[in-house]
N, CA, C and O of each residue as an XYZ file, in Angstrom:
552
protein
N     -15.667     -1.349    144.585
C     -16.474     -2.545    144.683
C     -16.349     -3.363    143.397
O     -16.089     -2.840    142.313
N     -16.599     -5.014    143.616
C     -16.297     -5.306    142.579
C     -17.662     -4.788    140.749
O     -18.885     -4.685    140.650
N     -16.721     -4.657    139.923
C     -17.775     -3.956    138.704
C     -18.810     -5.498    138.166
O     -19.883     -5.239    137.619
N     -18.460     -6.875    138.336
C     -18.637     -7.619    137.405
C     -18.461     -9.236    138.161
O     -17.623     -9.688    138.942
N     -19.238     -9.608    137.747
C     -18.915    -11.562    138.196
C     -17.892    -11.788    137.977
O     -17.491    -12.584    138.826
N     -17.343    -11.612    137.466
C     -15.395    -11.885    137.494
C     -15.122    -11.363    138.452
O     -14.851    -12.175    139.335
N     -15.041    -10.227    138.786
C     -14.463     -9.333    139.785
C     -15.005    -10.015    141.070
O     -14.116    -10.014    141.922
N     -16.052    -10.548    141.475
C     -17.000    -11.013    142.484
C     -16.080    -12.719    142.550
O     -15.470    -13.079    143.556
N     -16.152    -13.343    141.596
C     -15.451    -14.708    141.455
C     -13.941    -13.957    141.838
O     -13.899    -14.252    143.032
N     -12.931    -13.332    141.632
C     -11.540    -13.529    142.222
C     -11.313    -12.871    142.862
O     -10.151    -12.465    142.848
N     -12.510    -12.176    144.113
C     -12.537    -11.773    145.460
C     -12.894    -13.099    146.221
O     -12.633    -13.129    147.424
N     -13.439    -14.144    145.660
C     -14.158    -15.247    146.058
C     -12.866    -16.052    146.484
O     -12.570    -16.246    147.663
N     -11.998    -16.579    145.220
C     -11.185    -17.075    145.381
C      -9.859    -16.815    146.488
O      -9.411    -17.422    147.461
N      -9.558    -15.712    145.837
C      -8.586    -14.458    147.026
C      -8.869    -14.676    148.462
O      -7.964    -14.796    149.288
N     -10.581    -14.744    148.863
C     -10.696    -14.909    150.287
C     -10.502    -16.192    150.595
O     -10.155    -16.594    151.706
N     -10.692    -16.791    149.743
C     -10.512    -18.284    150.315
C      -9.177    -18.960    150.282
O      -8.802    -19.934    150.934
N      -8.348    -18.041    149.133
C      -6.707    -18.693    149.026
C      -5.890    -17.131    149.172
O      -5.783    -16.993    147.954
N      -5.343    -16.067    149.638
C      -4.356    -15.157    149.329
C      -3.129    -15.194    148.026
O      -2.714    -14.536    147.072
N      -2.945    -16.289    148.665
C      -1.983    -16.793    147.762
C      -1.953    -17.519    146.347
O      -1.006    -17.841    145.630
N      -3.573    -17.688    146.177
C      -3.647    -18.381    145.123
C      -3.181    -17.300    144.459
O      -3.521    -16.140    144.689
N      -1.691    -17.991    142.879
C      -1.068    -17.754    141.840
C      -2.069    -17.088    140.984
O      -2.945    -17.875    140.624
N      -2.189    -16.072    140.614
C      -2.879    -15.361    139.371
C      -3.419    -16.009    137.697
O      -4.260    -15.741    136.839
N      -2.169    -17.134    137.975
C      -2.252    -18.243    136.733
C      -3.528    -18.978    136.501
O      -4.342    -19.129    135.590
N      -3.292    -19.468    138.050
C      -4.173    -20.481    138.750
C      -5.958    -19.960    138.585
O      -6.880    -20.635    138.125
N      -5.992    -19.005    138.957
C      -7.187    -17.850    139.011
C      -7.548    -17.895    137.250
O      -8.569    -18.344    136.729
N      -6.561    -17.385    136.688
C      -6.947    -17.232    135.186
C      -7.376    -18.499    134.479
O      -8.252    -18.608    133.621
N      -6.784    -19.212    134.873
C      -7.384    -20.533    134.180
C      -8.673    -21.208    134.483
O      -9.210    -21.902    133.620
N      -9.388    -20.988    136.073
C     -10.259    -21.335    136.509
C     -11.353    -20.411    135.744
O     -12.400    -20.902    135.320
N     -11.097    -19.310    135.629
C     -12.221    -18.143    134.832
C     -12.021    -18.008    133.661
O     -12.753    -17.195    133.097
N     -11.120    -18.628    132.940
C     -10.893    -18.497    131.233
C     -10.606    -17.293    130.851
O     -11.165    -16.645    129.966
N      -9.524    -16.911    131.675
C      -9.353    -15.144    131.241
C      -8.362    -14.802    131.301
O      -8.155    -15.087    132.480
N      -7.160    -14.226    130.846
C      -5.745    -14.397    130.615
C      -5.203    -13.880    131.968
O      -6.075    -13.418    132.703
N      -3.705    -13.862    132.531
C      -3.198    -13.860    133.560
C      -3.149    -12.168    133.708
O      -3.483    -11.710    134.800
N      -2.757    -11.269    132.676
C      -2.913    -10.189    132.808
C      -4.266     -9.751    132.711
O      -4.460     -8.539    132.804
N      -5.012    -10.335    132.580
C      -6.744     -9.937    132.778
C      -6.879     -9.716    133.912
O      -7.475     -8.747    134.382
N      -6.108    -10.968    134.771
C      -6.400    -11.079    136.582
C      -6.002    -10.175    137.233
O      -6.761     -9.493    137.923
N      -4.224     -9.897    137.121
C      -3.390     -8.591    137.443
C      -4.087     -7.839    137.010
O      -4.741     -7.914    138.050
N      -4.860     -6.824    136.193
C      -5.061     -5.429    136.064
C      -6.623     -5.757    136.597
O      -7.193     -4.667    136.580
N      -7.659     -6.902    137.112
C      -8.487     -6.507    137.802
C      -8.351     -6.413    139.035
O      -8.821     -5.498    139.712
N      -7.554     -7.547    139.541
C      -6.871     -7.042    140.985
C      -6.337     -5.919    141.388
O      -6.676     -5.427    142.464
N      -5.450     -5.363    140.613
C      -4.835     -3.783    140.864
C      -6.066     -2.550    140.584
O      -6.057     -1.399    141.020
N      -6.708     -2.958    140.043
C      -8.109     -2.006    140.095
C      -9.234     -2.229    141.478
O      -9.574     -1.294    142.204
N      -9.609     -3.368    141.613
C      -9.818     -4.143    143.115
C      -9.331     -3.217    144.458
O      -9.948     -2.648    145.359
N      -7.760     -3.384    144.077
C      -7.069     -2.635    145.608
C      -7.554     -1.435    145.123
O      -8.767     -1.316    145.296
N      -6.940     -0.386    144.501
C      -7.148      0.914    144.141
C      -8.466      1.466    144.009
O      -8.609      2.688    143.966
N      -9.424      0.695    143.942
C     -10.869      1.318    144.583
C     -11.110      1.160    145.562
O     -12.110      1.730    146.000
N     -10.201      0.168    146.564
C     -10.493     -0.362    147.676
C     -11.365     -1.563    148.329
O     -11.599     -1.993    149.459
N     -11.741     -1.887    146.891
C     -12.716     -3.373    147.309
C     -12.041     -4.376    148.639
O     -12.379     -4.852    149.723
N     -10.626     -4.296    147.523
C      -9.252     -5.389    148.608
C      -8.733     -4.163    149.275
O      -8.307     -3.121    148.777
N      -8.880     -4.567    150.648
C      -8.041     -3.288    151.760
C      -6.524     -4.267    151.524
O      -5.521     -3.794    150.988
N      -6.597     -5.349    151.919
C      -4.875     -6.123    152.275
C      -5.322     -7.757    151.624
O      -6.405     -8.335    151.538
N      -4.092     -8.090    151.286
C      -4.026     -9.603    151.445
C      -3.635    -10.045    152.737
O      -3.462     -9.055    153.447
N      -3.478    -10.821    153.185
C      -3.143    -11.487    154.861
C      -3.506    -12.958    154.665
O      -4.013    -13.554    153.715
N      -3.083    -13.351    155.871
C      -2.980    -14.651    155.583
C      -3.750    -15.281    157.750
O      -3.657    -14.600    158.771
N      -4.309    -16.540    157.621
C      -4.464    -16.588    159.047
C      -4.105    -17.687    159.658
O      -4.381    -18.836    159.314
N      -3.442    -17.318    160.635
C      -2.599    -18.544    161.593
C      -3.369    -19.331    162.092
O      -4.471    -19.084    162.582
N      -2.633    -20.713    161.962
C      -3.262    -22.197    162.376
C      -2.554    -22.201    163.746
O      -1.739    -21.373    164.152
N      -3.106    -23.483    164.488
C      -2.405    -23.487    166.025
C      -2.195    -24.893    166.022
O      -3.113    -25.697    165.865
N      -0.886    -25.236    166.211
C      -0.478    -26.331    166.456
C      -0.770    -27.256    167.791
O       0.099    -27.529    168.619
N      -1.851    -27.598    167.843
C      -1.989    -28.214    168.922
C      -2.824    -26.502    169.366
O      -3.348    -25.611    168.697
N      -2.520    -26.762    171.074
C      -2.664    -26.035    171.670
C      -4.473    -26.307    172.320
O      -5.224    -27.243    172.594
N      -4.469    -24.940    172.313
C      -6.140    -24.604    173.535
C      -6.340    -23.386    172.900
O      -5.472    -22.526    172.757
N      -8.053    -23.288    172.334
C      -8.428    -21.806    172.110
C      -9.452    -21.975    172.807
O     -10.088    -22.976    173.140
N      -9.613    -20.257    173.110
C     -11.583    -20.159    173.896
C     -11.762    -18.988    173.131
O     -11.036    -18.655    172.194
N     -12.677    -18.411    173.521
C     -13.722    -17.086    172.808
C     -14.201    -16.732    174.648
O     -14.705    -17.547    175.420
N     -13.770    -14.993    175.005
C     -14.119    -14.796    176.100
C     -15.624    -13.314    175.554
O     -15.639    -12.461    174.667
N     -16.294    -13.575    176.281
C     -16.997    -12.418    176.205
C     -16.735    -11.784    177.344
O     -16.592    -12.309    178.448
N     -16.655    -10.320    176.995
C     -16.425     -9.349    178.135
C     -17.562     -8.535    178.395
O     -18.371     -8.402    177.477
N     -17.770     -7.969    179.476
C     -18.416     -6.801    179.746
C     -17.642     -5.335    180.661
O     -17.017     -5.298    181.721
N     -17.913     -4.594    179.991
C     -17.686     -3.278    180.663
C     -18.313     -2.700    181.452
O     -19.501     -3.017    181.388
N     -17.962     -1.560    182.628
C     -18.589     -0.989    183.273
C     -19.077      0.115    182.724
O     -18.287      0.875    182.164
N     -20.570      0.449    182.776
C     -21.258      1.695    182.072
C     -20.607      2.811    182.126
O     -20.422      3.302    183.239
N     -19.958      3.678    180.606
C     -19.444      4.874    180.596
C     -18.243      4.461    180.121
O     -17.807      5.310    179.343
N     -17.345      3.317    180.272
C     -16.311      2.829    179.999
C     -15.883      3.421    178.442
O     -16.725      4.024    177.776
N     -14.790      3.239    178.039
C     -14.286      3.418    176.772
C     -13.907      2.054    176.379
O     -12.873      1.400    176.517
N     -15.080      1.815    175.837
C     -14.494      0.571    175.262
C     -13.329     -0.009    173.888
O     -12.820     -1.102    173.639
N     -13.269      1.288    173.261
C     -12.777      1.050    172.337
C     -11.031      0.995    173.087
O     -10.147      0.408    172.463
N     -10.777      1.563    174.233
C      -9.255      1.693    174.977
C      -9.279      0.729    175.249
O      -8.299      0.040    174.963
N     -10.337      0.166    175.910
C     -10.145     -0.844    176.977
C      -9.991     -2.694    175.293
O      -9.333     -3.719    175.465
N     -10.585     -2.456    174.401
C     -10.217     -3.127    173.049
C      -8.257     -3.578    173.025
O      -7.490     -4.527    173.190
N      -8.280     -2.044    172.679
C      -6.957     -1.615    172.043
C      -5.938     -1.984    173.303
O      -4.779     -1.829    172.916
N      -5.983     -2.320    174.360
C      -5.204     -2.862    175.397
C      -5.398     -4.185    175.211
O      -4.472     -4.843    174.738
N      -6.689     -4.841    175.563
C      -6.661     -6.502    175.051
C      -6.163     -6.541    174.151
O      -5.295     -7.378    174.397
N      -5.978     -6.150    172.862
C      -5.377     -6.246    171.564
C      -3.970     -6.490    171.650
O      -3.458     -7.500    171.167
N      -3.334     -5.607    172.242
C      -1.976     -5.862    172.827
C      -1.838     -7.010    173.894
O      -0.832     -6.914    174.597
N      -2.357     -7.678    174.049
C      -1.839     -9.132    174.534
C      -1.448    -10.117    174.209
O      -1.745    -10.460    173.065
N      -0.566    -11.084    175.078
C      -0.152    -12.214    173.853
C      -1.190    -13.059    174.116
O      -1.731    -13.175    175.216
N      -1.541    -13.787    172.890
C      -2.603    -14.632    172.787
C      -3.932    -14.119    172.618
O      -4.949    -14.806    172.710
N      -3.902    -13.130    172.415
C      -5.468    -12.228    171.492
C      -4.679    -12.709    170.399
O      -3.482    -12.727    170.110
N      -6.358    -13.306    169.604
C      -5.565    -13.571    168.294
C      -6.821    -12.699    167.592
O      -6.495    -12.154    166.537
N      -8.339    -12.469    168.065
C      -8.966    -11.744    167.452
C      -9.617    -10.508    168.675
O      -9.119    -10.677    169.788
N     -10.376     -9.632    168.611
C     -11.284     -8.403    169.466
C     -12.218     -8.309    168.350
O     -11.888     -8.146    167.176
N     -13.587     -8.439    168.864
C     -14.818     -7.941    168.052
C     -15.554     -7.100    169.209
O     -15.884     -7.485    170.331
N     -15.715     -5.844    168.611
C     -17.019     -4.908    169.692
C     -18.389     -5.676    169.066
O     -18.752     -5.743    167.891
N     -19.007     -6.225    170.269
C     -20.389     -6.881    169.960
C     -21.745     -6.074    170.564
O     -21.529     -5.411    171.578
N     -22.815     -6.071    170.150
C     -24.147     -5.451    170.680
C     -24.530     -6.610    171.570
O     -23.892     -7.643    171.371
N     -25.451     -6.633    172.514
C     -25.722     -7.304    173.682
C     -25.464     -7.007    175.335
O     -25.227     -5.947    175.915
N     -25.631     -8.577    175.914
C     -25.265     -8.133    177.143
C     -23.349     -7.853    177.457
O     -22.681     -7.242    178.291
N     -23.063     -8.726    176.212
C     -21.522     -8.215    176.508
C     -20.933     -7.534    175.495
O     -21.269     -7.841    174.351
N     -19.864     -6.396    175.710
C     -19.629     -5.600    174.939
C     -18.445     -5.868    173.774
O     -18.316     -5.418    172.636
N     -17.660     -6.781    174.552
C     -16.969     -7.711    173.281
C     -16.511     -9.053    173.598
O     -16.462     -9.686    174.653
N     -16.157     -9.340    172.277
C     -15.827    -11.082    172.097
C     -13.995    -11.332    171.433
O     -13.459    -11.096    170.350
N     -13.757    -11.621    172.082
C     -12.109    -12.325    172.510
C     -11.879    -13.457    172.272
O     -11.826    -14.335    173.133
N     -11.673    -13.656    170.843
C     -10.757    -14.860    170.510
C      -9.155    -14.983    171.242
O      -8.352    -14.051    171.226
N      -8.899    -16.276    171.850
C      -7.891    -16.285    172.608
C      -7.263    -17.738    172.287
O      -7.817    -18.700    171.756
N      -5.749    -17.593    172.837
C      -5.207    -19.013    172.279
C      -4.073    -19.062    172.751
O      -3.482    -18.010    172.993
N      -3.480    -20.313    173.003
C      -2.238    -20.470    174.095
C      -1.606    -22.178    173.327
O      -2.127    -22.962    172.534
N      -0.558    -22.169    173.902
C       0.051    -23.506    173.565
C      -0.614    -24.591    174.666
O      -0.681    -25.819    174.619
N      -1.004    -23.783    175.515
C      -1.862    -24.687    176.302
C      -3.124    -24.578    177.334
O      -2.626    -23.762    178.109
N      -4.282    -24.818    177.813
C      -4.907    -24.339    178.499
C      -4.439    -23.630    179.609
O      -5.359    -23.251    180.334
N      -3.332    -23.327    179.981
C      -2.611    -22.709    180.861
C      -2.627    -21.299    180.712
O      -3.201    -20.429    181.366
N      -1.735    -21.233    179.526
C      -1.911    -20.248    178.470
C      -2.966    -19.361    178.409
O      -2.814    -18.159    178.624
N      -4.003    -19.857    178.136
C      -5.462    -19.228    177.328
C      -5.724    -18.938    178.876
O      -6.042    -17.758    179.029
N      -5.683    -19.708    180.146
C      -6.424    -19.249    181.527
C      -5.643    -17.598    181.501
O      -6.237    -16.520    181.508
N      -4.355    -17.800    181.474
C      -3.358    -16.468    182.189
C      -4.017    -15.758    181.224
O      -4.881    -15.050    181.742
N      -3.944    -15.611    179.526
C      -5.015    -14.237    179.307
C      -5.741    -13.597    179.675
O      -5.742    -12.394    179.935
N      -7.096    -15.040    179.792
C      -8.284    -14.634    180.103
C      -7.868    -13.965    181.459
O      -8.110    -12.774    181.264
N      -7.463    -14.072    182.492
C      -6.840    -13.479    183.780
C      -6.580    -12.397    183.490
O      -7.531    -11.673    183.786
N      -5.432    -11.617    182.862
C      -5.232    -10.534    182.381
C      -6.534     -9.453    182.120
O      -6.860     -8.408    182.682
N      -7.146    -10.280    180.918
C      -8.124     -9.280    180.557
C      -9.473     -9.357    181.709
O     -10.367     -8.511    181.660
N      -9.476    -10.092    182.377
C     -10.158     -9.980    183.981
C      -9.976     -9.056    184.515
O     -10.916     -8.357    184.893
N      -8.606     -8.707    184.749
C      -8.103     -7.802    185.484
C      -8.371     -6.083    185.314
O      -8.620     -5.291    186.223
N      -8.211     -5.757    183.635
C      -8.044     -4.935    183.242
C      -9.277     -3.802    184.105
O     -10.352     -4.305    184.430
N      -9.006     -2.261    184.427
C      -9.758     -1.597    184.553
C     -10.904     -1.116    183.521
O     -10.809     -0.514    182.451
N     -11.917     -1.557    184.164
C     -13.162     -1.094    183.165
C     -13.980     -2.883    182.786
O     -15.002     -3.166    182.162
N     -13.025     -3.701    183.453
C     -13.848     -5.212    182.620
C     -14.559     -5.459    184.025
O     -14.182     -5.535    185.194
N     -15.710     -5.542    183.377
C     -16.670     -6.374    184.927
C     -17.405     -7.536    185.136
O     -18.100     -8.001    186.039
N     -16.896     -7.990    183.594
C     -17.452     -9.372    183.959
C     -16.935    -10.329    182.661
O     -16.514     -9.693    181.695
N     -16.932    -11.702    182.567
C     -16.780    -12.110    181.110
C     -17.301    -13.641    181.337
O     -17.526    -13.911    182.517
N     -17.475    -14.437    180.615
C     -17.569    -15.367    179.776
C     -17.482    -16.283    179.275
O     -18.430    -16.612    178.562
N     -16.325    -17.167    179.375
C     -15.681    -18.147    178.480
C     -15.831    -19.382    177.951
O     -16.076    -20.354    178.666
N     -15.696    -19.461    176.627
C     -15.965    -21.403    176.839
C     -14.480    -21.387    175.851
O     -13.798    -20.562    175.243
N     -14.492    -22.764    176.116
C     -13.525    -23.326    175.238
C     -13.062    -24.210    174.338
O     -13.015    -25.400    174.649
N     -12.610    -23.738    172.976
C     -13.245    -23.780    172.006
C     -12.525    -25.667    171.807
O     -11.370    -25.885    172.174
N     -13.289    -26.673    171.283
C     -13.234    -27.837    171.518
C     -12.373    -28.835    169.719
O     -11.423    -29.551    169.405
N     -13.410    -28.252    169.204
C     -13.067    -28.513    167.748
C     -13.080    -27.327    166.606
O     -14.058    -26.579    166.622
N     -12.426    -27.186    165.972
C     -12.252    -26.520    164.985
C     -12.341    -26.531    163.381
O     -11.340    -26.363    162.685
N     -13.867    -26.782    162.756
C     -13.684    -27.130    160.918
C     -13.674    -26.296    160.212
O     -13.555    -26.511    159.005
């Protein structure tokens, strides 16, 4: 975890840029470039930072968010790990409520995003879902 407001400030930054340059970081906190490198490499190695990653924009296109529901007893975590493997899951969250998860979805076109959502309709164990579609994005 981070030890220190520094450490807290270039987890801050990190989430908001991956890529922000270490330079870039050091100069914003007044703290030399190898200050940044050996708190970052301490960061990962305690595990504060699991990964850097980066997240895809959509050119154009159509997204929705489907909520699903399962049938009682179901494995939901299989029935996850199969939506997951689809094209156009771009996220799976297990949610508490009336539905058991939430399905970020996305296509080059509303066409697209329907045939998912179809798919994961289909799947054994889904009994019901959800959808809207998502309109604007800030």
């Amino acid at each position: 975890m981070p030890s220190d407001d520094i450490d807290s400030k270039i987890i801050g930054m990190l989430k908001a840029d991956a890529r922000k340059p270490f330079v870039e970081i050091a100069k914003e906190l007044g703290i030399s470039e190898a200050a940044v490198r050996r708190r970052v490499r301490k960061l990962v190695e305690s595990g504060a930072i699991k990964k850097f990653t980066i997240e895809l924009g959509r050119l154009g296109g159509a997204s929705a968010i489907t909520l699903v529901a399962v049938e009682p007893g179901a494995q939901i975590r299989s029935i996850a790990e199969r939506v997951r493997a689809l094209d156009g899951v771009d996220r799976v969250y297990e949610i508490t409520g009336q539905y058991d998860m939430a399905i970020f979805v996305g296509g080059e076109s509303i066409t697209d995003v329907n045939s998912t959502i179809d798919k994961i309709r289909s799947m054994d164990g889904v009994v019901g879902t959800n959808t809207v579609i998502i309109l604007k994005e800030d």
